[in-house]
PyMOL CGO cylinders between C-alpha atoms (Angstrom):
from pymol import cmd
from pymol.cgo import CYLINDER

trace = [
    CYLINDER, -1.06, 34.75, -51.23, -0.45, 33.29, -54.45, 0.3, 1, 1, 1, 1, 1, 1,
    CYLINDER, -0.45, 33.29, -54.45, -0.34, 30.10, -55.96, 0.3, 1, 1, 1, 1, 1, 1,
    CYLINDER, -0.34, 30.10, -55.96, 2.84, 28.76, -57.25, 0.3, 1, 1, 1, 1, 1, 1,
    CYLINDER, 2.84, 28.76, -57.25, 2.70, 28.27, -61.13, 0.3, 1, 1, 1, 1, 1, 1,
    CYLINDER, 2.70, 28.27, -61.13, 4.32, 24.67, -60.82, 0.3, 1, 1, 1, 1, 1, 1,
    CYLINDER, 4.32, 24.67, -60.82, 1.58, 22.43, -59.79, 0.3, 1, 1, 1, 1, 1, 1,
    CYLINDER, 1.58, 22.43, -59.79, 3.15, 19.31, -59.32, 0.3, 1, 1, 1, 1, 1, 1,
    CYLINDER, 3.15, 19.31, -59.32, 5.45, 19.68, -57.02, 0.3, 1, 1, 1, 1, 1, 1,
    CYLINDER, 5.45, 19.68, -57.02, 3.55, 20.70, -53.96, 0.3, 1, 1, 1, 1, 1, 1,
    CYLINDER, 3.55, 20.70, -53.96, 6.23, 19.81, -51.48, 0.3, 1, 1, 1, 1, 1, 1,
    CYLINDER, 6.23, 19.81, -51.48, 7.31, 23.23, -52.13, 0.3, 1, 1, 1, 1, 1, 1,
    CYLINDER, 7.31, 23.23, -52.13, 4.08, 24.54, -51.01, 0.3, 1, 1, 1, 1, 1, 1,
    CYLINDER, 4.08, 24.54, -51.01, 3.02, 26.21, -47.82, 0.3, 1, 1, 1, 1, 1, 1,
    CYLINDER, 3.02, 26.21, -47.82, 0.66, 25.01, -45.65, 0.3, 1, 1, 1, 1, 1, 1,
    CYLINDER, 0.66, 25.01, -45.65, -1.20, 28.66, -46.78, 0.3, 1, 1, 1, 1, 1, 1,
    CYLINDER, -1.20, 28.66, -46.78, -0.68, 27.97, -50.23, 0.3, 1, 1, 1, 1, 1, 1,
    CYLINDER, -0.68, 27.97, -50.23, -1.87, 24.33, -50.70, 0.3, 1, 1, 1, 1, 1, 1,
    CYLINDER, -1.87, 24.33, -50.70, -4.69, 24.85, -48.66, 0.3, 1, 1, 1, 1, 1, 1,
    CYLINDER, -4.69, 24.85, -48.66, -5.35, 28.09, -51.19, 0.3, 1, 1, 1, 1, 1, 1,
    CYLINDER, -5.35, 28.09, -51.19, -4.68, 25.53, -54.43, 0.3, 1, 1, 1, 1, 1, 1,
    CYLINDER, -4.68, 25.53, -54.43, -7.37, 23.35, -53.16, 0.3, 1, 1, 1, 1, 1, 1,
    CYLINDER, -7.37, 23.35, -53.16, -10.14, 25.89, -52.49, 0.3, 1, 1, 1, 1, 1, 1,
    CYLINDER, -10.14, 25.89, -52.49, -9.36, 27.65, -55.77, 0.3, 1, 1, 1, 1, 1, 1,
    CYLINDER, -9.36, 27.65, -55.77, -8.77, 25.58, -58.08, 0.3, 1, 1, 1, 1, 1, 1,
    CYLINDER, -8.77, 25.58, -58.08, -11.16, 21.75, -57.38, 0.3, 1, 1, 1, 1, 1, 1,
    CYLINDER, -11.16, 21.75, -57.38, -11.31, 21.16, -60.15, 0.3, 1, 1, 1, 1, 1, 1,
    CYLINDER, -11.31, 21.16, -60.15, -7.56, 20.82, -61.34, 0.3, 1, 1, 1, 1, 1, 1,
    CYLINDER, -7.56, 20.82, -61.34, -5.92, 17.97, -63.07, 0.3, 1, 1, 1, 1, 1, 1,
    CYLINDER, -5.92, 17.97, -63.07, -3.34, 17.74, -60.13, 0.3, 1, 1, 1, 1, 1, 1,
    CYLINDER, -3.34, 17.74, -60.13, -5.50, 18.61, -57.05, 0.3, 1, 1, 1, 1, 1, 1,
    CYLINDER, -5.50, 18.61, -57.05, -6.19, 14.92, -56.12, 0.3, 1, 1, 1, 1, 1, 1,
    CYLINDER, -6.19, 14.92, -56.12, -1.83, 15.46, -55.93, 0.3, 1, 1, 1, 1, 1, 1,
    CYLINDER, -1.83, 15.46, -55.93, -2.36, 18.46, -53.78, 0.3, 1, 1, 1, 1, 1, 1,
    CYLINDER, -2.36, 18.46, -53.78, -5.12, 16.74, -51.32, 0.3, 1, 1, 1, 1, 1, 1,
    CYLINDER, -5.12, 16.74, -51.32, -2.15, 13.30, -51.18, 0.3, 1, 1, 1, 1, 1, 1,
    CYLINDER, -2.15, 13.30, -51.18, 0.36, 16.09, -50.06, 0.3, 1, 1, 1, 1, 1, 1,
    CYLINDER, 0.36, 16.09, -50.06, -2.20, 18.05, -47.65, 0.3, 1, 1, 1, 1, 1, 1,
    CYLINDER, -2.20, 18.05, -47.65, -3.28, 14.42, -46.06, 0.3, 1, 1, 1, 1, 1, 1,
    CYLINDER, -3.28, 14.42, -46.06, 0.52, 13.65, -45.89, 0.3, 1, 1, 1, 1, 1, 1,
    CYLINDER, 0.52, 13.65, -45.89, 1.25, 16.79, -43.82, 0.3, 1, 1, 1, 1, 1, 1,
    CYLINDER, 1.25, 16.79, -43.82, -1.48, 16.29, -41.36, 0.3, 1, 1, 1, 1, 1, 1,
    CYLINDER, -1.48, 16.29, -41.36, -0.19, 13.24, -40.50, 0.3, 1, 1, 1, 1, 1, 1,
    CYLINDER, -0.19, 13.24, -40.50, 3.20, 14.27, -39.95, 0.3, 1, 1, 1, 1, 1, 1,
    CYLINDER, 3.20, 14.27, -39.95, 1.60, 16.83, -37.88, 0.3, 1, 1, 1, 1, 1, 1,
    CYLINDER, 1.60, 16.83, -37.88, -0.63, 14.39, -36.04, 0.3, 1, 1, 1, 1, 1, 1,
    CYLINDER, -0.63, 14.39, -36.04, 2.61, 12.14, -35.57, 0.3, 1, 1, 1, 1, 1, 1,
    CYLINDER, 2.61, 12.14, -35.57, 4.51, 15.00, -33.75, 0.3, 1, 1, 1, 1, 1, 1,
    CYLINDER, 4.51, 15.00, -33.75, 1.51, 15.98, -31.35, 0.3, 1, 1, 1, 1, 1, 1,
    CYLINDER, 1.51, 15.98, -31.35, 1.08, 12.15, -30.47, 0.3, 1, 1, 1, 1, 1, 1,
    CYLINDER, 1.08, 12.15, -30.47, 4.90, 12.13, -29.60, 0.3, 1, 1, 1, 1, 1, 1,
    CYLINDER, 4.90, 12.13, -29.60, 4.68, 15.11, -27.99, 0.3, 1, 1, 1, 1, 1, 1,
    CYLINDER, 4.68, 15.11, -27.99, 1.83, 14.19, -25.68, 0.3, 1, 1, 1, 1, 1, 1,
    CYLINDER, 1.83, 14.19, -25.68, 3.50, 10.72, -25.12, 0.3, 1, 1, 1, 1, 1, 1,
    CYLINDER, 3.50, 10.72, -25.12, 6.56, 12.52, -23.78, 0.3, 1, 1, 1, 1, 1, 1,
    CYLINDER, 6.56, 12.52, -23.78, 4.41, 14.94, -21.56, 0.3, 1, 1, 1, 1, 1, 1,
    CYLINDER, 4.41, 14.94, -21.56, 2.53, 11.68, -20.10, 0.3, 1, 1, 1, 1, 1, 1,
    CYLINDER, 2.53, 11.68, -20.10, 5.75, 9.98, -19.69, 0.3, 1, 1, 1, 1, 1, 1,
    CYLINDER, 5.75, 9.98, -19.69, 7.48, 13.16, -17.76, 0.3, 1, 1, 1, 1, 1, 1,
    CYLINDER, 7.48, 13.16, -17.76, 4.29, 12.86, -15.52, 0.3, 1, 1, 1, 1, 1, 1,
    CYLINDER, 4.29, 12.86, -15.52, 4.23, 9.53, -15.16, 0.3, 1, 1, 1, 1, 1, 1,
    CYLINDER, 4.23, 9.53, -15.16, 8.16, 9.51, -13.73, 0.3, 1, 1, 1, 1, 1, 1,
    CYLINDER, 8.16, 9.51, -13.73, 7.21, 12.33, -11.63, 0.3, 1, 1, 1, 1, 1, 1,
    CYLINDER, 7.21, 12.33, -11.63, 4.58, 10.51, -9.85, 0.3, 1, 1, 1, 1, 1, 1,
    CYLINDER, 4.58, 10.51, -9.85, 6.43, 7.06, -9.56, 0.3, 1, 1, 1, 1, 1, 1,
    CYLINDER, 6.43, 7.06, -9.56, 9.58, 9.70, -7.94, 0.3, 1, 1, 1, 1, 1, 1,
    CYLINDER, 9.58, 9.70, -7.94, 7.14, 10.47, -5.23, 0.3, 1, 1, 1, 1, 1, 1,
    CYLINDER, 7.14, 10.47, -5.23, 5.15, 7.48, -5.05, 0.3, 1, 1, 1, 1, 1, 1,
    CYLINDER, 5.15, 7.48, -5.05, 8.94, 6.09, -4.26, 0.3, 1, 1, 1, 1, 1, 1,
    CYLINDER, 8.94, 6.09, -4.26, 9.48, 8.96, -1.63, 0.3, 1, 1, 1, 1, 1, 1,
    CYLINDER, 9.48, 8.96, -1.63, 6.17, 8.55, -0.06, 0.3, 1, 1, 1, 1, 1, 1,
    CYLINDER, 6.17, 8.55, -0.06, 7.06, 4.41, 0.33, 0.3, 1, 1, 1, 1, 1, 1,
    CYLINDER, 7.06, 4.41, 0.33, 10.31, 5.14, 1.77, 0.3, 1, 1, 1, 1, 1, 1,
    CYLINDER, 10.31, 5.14, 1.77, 9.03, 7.80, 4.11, 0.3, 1, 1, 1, 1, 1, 1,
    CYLINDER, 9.03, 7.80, 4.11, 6.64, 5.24, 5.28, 0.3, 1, 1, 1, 1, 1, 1,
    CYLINDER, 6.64, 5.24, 5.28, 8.90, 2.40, 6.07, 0.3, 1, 1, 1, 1, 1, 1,
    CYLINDER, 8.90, 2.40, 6.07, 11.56, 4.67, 7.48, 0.3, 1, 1, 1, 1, 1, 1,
    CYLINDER, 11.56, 4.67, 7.48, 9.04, 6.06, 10.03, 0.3, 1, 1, 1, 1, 1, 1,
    CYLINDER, 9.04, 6.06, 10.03, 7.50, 2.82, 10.71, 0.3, 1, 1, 1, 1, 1, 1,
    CYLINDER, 7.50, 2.82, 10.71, 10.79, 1.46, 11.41, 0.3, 1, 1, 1, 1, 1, 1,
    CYLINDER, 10.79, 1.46, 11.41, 11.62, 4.36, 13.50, 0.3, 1, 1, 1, 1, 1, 1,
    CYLINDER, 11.62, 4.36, 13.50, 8.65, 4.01, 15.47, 0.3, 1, 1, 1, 1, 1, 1,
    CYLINDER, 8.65, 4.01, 15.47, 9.47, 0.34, 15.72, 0.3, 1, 1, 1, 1, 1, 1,
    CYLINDER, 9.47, 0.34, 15.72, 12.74, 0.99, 17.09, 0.3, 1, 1, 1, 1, 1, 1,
    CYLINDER, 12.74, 0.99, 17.09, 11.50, 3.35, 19.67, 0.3, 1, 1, 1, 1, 1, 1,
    CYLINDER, 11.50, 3.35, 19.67, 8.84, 1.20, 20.97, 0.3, 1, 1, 1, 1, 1, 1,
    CYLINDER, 8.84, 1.20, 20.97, 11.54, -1.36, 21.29, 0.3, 1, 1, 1, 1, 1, 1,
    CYLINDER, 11.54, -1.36, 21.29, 14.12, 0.63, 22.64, 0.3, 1, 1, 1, 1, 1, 1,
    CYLINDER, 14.12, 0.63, 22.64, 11.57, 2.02, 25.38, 0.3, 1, 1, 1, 1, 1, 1,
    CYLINDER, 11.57, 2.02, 25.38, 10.00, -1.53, 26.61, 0.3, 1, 1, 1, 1, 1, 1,
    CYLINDER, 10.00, -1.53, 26.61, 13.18, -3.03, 26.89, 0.3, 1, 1, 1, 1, 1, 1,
    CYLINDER, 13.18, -3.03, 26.89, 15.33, -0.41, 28.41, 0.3, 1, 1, 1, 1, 1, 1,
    CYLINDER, 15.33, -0.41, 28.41, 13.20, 1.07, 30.52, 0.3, 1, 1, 1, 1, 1, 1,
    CYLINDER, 13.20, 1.07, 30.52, 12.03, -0.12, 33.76, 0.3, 1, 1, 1, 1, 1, 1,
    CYLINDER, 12.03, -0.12, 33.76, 8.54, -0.84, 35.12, 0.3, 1, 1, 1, 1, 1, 1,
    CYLINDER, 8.54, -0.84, 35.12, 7.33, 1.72, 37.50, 0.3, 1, 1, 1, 1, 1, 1,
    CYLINDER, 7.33, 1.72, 37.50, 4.27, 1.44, 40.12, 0.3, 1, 1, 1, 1, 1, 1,
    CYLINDER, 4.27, 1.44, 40.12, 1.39, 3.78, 39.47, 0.3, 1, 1, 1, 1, 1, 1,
    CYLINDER, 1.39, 3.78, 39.47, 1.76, 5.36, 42.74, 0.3, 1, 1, 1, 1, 1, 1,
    CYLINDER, 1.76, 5.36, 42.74, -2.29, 4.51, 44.24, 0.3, 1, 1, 1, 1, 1, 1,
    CYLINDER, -2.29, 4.51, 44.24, -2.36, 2.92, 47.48, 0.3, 1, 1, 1, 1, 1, 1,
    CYLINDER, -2.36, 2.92, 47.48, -3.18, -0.75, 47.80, 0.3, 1, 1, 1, 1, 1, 1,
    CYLINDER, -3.18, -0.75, 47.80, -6.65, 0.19, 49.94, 0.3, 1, 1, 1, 1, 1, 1,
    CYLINDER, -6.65, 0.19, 49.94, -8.18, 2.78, 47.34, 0.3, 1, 1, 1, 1, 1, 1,
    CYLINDER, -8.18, 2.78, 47.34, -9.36, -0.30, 45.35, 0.3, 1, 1, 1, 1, 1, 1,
    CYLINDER, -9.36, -0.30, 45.35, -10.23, -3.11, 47.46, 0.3, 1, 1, 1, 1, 1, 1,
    CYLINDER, -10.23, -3.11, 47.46, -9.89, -6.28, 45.66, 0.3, 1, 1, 1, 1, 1, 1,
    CYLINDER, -9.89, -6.28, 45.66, -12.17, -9.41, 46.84, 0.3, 1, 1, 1, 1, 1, 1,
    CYLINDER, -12.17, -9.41, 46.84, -10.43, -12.31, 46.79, 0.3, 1, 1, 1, 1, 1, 1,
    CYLINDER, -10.43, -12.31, 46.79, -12.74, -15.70, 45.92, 0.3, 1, 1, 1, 1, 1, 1,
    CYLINDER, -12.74, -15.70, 45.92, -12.81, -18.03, 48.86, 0.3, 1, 1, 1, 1, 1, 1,
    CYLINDER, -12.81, -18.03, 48.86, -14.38, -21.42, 47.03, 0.3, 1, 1, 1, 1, 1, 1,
    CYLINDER, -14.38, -21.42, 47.03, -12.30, -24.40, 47.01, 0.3, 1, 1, 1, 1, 1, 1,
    CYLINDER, -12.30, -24.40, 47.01, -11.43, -25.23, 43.39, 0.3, 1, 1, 1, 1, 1, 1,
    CYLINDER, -11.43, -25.23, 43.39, -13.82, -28.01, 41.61, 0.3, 1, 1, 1, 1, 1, 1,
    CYLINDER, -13.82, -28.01, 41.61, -11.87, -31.79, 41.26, 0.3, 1, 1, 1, 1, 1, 1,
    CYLINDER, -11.87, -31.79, 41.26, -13.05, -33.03, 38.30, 0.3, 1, 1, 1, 1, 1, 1,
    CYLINDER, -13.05, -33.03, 38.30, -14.69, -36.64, 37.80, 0.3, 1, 1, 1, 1, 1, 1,
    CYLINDER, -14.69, -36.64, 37.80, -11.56, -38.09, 36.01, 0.3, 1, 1, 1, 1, 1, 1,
    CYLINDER, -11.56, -38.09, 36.01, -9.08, -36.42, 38.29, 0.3, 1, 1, 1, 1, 1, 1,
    CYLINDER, -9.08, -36.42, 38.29, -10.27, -38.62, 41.25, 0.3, 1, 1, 1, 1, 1, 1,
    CYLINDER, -10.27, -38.62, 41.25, -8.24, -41.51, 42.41, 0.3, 1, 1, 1, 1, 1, 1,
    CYLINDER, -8.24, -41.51, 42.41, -10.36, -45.00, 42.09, 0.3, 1, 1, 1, 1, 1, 1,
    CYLINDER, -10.36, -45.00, 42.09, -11.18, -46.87, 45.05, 0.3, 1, 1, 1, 1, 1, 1,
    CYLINDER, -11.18, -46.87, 45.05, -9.21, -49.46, 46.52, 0.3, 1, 1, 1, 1, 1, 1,
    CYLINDER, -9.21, -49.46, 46.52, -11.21, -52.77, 47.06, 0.3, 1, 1, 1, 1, 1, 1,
    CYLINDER, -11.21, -52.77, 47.06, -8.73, -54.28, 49.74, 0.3, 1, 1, 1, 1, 1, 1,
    CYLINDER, -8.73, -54.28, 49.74, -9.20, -52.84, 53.10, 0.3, 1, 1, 1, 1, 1, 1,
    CYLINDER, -9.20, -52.84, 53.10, -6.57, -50.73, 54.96, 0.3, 1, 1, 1, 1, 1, 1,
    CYLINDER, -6.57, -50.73, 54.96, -5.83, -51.32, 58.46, 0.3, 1, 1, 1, 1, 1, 1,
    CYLINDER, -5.83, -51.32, 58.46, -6.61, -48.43, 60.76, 0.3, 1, 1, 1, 1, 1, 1,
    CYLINDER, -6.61, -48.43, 60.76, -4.39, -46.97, 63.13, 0.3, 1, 1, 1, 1, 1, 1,
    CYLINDER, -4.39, -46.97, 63.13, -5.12, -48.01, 66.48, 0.3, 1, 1, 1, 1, 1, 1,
    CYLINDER, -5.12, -48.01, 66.48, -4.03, -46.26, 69.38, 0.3, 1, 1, 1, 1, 1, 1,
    CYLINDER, -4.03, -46.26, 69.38, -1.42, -48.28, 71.89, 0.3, 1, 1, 1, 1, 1, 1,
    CYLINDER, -1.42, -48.28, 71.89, -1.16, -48.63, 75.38, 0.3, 1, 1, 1, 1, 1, 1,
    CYLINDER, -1.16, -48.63, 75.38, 2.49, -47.26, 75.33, 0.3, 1, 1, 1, 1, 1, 1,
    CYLINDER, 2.49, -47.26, 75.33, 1.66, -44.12, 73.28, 0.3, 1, 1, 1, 1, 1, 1,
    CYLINDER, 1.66, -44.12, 73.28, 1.13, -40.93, 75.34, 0.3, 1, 1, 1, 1, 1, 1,
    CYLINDER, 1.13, -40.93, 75.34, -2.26, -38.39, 74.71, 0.3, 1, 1, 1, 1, 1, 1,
    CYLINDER, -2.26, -38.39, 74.71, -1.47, -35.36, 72.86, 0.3, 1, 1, 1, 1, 1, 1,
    CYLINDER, -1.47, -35.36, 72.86, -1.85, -32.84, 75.59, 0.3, 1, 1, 1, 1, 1, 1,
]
cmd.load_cgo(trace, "trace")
């Protein structure tokens, strides 16, 4: 490579050819020119690879929300399927007996007279009741 004889404008350059100025020549009235326009370039090229990578990331980023959006409604529709169906079946459908006979599971049934509670209890009367007495005219059971 050579060096182009017209060292002030280095937009003209190469990438080859500036980086070739400023290893051969350090020392050069215009090199602090050369390093502005090699520093200048870099950042152009840093600027593109950011956007680049921000464009990837964003491409990946709507891909995921896509199927984080699929997965949701595949969810929901299935859940309300299954909601449905469970509905559908309990309400439509009638009971049915299990088929065992009443005497392979012999049930006890509890014979103790249920408790009255304390405040349940009717107070007592203080005026005496007349008892039934039996008359002369009224017949015995037989």
């Amino acid at each position: 490579m050579t060096i182009l004889p017209d060292h002030y404008n280095f937009r003209e350059y190469t990438d080859e050819q500036l980086e070739e100025f400023l290893i051969k020549l350090p020392f050069h009235m215009a090199h602090s020119a050369a390093e502005s326009e090699h520093e200048r370039r870099q950042k152009l090229t840093d600027r593109q690879l950011a956007r680049d990578r921000h464009s990837q990331s964003t491409k990946l980023s709507e891909k995921t929300l896509f199927w984080a959006k699929v997965g949701g409604i595949a969810a929901a529709s299935g859940t309300v399927v299954l909601l449905i169906s469970d509905i559908g079946i309990s309400k439509f459908l009638p009971s049915t007996s299990s088929g065992a006979s009443p005497t392979s599971s012999p049930q006890m049934i509890p014979t103790v007279a249920p408790l009255i509670s304390p405040s349940a209890k009717k107070p007592l009367s203080r005026t005496p009741r007349a008892l039934p007495t039996s008359s002369p005219t009224s017949t015995p059971a037989s």
